[in-house]
Structure formats: structure tokens, C-alpha cells
C-alpha positions in Angstrom: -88.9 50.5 35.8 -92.2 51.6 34.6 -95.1 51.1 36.9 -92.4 51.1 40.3 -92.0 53.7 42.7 -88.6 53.9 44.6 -89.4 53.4 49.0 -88.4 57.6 49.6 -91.3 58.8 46.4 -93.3 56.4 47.7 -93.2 57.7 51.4 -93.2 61.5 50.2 -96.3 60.6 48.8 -98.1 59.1 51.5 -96.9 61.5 54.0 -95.1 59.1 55.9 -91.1 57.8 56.4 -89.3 55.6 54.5 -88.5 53.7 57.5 -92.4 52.8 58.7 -92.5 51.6 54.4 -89.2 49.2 55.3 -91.1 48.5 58.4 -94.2 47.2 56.5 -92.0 45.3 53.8 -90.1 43.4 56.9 -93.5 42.4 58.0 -94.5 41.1 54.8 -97.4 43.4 54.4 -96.0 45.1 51.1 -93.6 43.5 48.5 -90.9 45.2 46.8 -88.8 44.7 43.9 -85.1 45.2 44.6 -82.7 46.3 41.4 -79.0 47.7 41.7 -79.5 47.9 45.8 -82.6 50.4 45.3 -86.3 48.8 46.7 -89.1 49.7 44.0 -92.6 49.4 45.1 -95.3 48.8 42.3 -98.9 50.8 42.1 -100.8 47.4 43.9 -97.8 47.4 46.8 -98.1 51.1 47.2 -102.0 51.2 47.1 -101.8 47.9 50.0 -99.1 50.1 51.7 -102.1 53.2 51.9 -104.2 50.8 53.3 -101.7 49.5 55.7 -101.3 53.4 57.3 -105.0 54.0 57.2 -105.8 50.5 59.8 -102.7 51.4 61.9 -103.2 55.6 61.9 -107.0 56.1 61.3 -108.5 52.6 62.8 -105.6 52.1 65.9 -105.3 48.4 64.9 -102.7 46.6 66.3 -99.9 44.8 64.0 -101.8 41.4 65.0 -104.9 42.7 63.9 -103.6 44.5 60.8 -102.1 41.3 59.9 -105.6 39.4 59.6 -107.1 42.2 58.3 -104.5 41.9 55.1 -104.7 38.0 55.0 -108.4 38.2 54.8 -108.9 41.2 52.6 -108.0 41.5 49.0 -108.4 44.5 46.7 -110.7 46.8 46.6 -109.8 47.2 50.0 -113.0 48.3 52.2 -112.3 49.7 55.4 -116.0 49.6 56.2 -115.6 46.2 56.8 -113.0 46.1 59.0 -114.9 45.3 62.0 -117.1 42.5 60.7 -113.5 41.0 60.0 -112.2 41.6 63.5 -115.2 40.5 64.9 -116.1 37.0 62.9 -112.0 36.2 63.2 -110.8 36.9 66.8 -107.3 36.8 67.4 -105.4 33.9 70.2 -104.0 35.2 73.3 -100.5 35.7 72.9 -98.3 32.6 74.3 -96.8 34.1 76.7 -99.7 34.3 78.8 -100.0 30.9 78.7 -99.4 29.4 82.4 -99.6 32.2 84.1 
């Protein structure tokens, strides 16, 4: 499949595990094409997947936070304006603090 990437070349690649990759494809940050059982990321999914380590590793954001960071965002992807989008778009408490 021209253009695709299998999850482990991907992963080699960005100096990370296959497993965090399956981890971000779960949580619907990166889409994959799936052909005879093997997941294939193309260059747009691997390129959101880079951006998806650099918030969590280099920026400490929070899944929440990384979340509204990739539903705001599109590409080119600018980390420099991360914190404007963090700050204009403040996340809910969480539920579960709710009656407390």
C-alpha cells in the first residue's frame, strides 16, 4: 500500500512503542487502515501521531486536553499555539466531582 506505514515502522520511527500508537488509534486520535489483519497508518495519520507524542511528552498535556487540542487544530499543526487553545477553551470538571 503505497503511502501506508505498518503500526511497528511507524513506532521505530518515532522512537516510541507500538502499543502507545494502538493506544492513540483506540482513542481516536489517529486513524488506520486495516488489510489482511495488519494496521497501516498513512503519512497525515503518522505526522498527527508526531504531534500527538510531542503534546503528551514535550507539553505534559493530559488526554482531555490533548483531545481539544486535536479537535480544534488541523494541519500544519503549531504547537506554539497550544496555550492560547487551552486557555480560550477550558475543559469541565470531571463528573465525578459532581455532588461532592
Amino acid at each position: 500500500m503505497s503511502g501506508y506505514q505498518t503500526f511497528p515502522i511507524v513506532a521505530a520511527g518515532l522512537q516510541t512503542e507500538q502499543e502507545t500508537l494502538l493506544d492513540f488509534h483506540r482513542k481516536g486520535w489517529i486513524e488506520a487502515v486495516k488489510r489482511d489483519d495488519v494496521l497501516f497508518l498513512a503519512s497525515d495519520q503518522r505526522y498527527r501521531a508526531k504531534y500527538s507524542l510531542h503534546l503528551y511528552k514535550a507539553k505534559n498535556l493530559n488526554e482531555e486536553q490533548i483531545e481539544l487540542v486535536l479537535s480544534i487544530q488541523q494541519p500544519p499543526y503549531s504547537a506554539a499555539q497550544v496555550d492560547e487553545i487551552l486557555k480560550n477553551n477550558p475543559i469541565a470538571p470531571s463528573l465525578k466531582n459532581v455532588g461532592s
